[in-house]
C-alpha positions in Angstrom: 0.0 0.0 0.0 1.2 3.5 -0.9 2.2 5.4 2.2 0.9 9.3 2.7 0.9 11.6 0.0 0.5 9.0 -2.8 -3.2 8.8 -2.4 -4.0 12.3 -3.0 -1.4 12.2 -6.0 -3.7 9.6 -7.3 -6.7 11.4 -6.9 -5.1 14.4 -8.4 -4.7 12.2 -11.6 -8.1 11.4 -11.6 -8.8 15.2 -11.7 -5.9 15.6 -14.6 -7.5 12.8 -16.1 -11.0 14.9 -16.9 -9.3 18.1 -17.1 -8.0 16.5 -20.6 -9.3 17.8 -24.2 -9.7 14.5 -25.1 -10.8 13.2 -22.2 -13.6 15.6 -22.0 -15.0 15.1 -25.1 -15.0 10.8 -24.9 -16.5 11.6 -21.6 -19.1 15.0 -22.6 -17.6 16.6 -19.2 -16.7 20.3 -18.8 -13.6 20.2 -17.9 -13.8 23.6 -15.7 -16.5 21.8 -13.7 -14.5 19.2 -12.2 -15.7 18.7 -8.4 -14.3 16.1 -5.9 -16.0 14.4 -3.4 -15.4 11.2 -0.2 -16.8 9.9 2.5 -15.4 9.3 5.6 -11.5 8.6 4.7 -12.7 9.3 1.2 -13.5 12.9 2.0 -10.4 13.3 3.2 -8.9 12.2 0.4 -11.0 15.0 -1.8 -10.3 17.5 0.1 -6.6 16.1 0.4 -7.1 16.6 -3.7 -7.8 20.3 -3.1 -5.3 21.5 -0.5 -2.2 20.1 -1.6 0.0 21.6 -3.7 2.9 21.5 -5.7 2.6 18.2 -7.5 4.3 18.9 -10.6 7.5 21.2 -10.2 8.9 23.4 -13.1 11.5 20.9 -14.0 8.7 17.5 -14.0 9.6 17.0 -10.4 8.2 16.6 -6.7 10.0 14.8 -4.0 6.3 13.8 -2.5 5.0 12.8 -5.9 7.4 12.0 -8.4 6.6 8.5 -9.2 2.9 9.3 -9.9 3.5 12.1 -12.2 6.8 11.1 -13.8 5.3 11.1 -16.9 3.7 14.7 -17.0 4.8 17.3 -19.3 7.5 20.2 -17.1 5.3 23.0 -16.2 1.8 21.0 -16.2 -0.5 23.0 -13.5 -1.3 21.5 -10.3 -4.4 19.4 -11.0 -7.3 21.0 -8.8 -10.5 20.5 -8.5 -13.3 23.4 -9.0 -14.9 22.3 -6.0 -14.2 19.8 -2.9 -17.1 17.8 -0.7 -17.1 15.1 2.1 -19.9 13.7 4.1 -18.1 13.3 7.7 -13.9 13.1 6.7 -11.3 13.4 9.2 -9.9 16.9 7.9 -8.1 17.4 11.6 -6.4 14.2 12.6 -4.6 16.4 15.1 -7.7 16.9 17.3 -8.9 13.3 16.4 -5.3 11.9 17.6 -5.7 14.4 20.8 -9.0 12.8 22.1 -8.5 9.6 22.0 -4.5 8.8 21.0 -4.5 4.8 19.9 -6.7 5.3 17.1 -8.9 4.0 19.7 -12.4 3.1 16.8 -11.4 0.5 14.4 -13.0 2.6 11.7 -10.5 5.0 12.4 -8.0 2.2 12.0 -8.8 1.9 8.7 -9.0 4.9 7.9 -5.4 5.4 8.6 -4.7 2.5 6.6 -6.5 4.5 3.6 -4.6 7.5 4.0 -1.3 6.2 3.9 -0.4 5.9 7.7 -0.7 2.5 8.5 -0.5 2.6 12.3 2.3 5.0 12.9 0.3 7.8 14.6 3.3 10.3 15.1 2.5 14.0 16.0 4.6 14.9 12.0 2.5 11.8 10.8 -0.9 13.0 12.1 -0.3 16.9 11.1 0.5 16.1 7.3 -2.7 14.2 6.8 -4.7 17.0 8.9 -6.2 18.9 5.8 -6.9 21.9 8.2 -3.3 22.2 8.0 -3.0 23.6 4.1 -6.0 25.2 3.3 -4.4 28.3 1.6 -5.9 31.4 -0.4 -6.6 30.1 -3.8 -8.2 27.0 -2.9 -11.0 25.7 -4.9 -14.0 26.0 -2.1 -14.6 23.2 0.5 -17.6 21.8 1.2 -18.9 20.1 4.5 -21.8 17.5 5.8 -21.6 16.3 9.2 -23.7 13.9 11.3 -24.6 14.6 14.6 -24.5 11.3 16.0 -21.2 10.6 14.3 -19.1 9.2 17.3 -16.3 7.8 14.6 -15.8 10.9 13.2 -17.5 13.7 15.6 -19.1 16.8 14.0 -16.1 19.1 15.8 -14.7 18.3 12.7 -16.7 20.8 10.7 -15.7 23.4 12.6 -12.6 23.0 12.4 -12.4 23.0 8.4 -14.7 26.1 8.5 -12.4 28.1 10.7 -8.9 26.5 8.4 -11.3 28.5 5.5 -12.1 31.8 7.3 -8.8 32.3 7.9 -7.6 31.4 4.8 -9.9 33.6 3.2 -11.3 30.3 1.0 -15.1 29.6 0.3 -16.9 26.4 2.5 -20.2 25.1 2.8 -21.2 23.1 5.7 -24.1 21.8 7.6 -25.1 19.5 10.3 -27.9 16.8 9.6 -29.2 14.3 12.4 -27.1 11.1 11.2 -24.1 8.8 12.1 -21.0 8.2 10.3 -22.7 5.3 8.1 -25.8 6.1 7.1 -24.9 9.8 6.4 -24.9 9.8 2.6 -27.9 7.7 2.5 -30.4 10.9 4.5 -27.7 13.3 2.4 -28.4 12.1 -0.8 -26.2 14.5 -2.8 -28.8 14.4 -5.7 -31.3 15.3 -3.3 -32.4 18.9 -4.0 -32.7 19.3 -0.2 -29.3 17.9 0.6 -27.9 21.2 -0.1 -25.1 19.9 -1.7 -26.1 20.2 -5.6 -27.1 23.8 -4.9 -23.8 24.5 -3.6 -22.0 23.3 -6.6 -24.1 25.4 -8.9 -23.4 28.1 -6.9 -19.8 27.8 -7.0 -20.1 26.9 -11.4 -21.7 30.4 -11.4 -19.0 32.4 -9.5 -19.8 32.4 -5.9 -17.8 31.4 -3.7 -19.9 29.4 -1.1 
C-alpha cells in the first residue's frame, strides 16, 4: 500500500484525467466543472485533492510525488478541483489523535490505513494528513456534511475546516444533519435537492464562492 501523500497524487490524476481535451469530449464533461467528493477517509482524500499543492514542479519534479507524475509534461498546473465535498472526513487528525490517542475506533484504524499511515500515529504523521493544515488562499472552495451522532468521526470536525477556510480567506459550505457516520450519505443524498449539496456546486459553477 502506498504510504501518505500518494493517495491524494492519485486522486489528483483522476482530476488531470478529466481536465484533458480528449478526455472531456469521450466523456461530454466540462472540464472547468471538475468537483471532488469522499466519504469518511474518502473525504479526506478529496479535500486532500484540493489543498495540496505543488505536484508537478517546473523541472517534472516533486519529492512527495514524483513517481505518480513522472510522466507529465514540465510546467503541467497542479491538478485542482473546481470544488471539494465530504460527508463526515477526518480533515483534523490532530484533534482526532488528541481525544483519544490509539486510534482507539477501528473505523479509524482503517482509515489510517486509507490515507497512507498505517498505524504510525506520530504527531509529523498525524499533522501532514490534517487537511486543516493547508487550506491556503486560492483554494478551490470546500464543502462540509456532518452527522450529529457521528461518534467515529465527531461533528467538531466541521468546525474546524470552516475556521482553516475563514482564515484562509477560502469559500466552504457546511451543515449538520441528524445522522451517524454510516448512514450519512444515504439521509444526504447529494442528488437530493434538499441535501444542499447540488445547490452549492451550482453556486460555486456560477462564481460564488460558497
Amino acid at each position: 500500500q502506498g504510504k501518505h501523500p500518494r493517495q491524494s497524487a492519485f486522486a489528483k490524476r483522476a482530476i488531470h484525467f478529466f481536465q484533458q481535451a480528449a478526455t472531456a469530449s469521450t466523456w461530454n464533461v466540462d472540464p472547468t466543472k471538475v468537483f471532488i467528493s469522499g466519504h469518511s477517509a474518502g473525504g479526506n482524500l478529496a479535500h486532500a485533492a484540493n489543498a495540496f499543492r505543488g505536484v508537478v514542479q517546473s523541472d517534472g519534479t516533486d519529492t512527495r510525488m514524483t513517481a505518480e507524475f513522472a510522466d507529465l509534461a514540465p510546467g503541467t498546473p497542479d491538478p485542482t478541483p473546481r470544488g471539494s465535498f465530504c460527508w463526515a472526513g477526518p480533515v483534523n487528525w490532530q484533534r482526532l489523535m488528541a481525544e483519544d490517542p490509539t486510534g482507539g475506533l477501528l473505523g479509524r484504524n482503517t482509515a489510517l490505513q486509507y490515507m497512507g499511515l498505517g498505524f504510525d500515529r506520530s504527531g509529523q504523521e498525524s499533522w501532514a494528513v490534517s487537511v486543516t493544515n493547508f487550506v491556503n488562499a486560492g483554494d478551490a472552495p470546500y464543502g462540509y456534511v456532518a452527522g450529529s451522532a457521528d461518534v467515529l468521526v465527531p461533528p467538531t470536525q466541521l468546525g474546524d475546516l470552516r475556521d482553516a477556510c475563514s482564515a484562509a480567506g477560502v469559500g466552504f459550505f457546511g451543515r449538520t444533519i441528524v445522522a451517524d457516520h454510516d448512514n450519512i450519505r444515504v439521509i444526504n443524498d447529494p442528488l437530493d435537492a434538499n441535501s444542499g449539496v447540488v445547490p452549492w456546486m451550482q453556486r460555486i459553477i456560477s462564481g460564488q464562492s460558497s
